[in-house]
C-alpha positions in Angstrom: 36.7 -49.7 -11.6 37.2 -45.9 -10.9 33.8 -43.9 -10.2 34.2 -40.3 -10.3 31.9 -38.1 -9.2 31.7 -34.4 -10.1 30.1 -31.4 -9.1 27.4 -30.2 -11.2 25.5 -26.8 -11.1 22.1 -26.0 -12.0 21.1 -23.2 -12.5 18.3 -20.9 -9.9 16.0 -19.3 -12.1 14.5 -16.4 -9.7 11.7 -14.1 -10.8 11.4 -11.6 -8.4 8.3 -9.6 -10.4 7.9 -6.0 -10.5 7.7 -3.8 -7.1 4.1 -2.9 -6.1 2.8 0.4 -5.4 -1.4 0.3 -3.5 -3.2 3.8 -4.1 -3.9 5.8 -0.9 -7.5 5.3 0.2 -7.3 1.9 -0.7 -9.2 0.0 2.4 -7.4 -2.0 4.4 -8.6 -5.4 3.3 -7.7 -4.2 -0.2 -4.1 -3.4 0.7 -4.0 -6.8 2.9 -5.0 -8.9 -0.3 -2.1 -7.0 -2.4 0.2 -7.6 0.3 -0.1 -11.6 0.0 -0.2 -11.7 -3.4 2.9 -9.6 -3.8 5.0 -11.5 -1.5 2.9 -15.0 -3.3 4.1 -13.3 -6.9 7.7 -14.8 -7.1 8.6 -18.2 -8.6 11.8 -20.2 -8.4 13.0 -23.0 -10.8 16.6 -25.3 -11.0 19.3 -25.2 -8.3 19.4 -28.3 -6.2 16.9 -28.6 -3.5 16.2 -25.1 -3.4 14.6 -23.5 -0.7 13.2 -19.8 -0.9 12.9 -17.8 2.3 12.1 -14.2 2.6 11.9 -11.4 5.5 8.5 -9.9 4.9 6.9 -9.0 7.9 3.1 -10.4 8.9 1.6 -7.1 8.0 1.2 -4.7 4.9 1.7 -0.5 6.1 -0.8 0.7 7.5 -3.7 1.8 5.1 -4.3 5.0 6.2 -0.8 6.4 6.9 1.0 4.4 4.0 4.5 3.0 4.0 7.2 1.3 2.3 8.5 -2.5 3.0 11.5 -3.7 1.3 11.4 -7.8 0.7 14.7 -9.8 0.5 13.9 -12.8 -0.8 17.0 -15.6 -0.8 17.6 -18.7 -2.2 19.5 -21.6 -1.4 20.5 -24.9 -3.2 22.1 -28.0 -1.3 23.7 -31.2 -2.1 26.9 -30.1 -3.1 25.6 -27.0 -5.4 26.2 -24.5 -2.7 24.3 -21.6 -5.4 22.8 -18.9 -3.3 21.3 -15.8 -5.0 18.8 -13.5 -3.7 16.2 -10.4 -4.8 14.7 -7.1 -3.6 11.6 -6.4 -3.8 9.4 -3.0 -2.7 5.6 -2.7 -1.7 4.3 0.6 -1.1 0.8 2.4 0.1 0.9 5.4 -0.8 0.1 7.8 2.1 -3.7 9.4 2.2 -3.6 13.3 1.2 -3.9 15.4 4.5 -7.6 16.6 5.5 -8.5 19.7 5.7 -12.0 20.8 7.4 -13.4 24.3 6.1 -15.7 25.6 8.9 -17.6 28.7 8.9 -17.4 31.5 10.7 -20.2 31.6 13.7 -23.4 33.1 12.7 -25.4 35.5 15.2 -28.6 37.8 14.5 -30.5 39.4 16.1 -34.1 38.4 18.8 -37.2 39.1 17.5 -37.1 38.7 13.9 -39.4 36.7 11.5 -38.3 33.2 10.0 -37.7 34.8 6.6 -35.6 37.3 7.8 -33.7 34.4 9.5 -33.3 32.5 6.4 -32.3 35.2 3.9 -29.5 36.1 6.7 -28.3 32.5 6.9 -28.6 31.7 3.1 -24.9 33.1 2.2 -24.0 30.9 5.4 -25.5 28.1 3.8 -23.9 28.5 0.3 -20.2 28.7 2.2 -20.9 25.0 3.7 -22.7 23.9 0.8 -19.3 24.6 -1.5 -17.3 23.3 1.4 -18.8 19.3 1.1 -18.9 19.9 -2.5 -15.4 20.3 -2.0 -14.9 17.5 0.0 -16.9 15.2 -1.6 -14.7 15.7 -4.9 -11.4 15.1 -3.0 -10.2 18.9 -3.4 -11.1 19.5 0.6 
């Protein structure tokens, strides 16, 4: 009797999933939970014993300055079905707009006046700073 044995492929079924893109301002426990769960968001099915590896470092970017990580992801399948194939996958934080501080100019006035004078002088001082956190408060500062 004659056995013969013969090589047989199956096939590695690799969803990669879509790259991932975190807002600025997100806080950095938000970014740290997207972070897992993008480099958690890919499934592997078939090959023979297949293992999955990837090279994602320990930590997301930063969640203030933002960044860009590329993920190679690789499979390989043993016992005989040498099938290797591999994906590319990008997660982003985007980068916080730059602040800007309006300050206003220094204020001086004169000794000796009364408190209403003082106020109606600083009023138009007032309204500058008041428009500036308004500003700021709406993301335009």
């Amino acid at each position: 009797m004659t056995i013969k044995l013969r090589k047989i492929s199956v096939p590695i079924i690799l969803n990669c999933g879509p790259n991932i893109s975190v807002s600025s301002c997100s806080n950095s426990m938000d970014v740290s939970i997207a972070f897992v769960n993008f480099i958690n968001d890919v499934t592997l099915s078939g090959g023979c014993n297949a293992s999955l590896i990837n090279n994602a470092p320990l930590l997301p970017p930063d969640h203030c300055e933002g960044g860009e990580i590329s993920v190679v992801y690789s499979v390989t399948s043993s016992f005989s079905c040498d099938i290797t194939t591999s994906c590319v996958r990008t997660f982003t934080v985007l980068a916080a707009p730059a602040i800007t501080f309006v300050c206003g100019e220094d204020m001086t006035t004169a000794s000796c006046q009364t408190q209403a004078t003082i106020d109606a002088a600083k009023r138009p001082y007032a309204r500058t700073m008041d428009a500036a956190k308004h500003r700021w408060r709406r993301g335009m500062g």
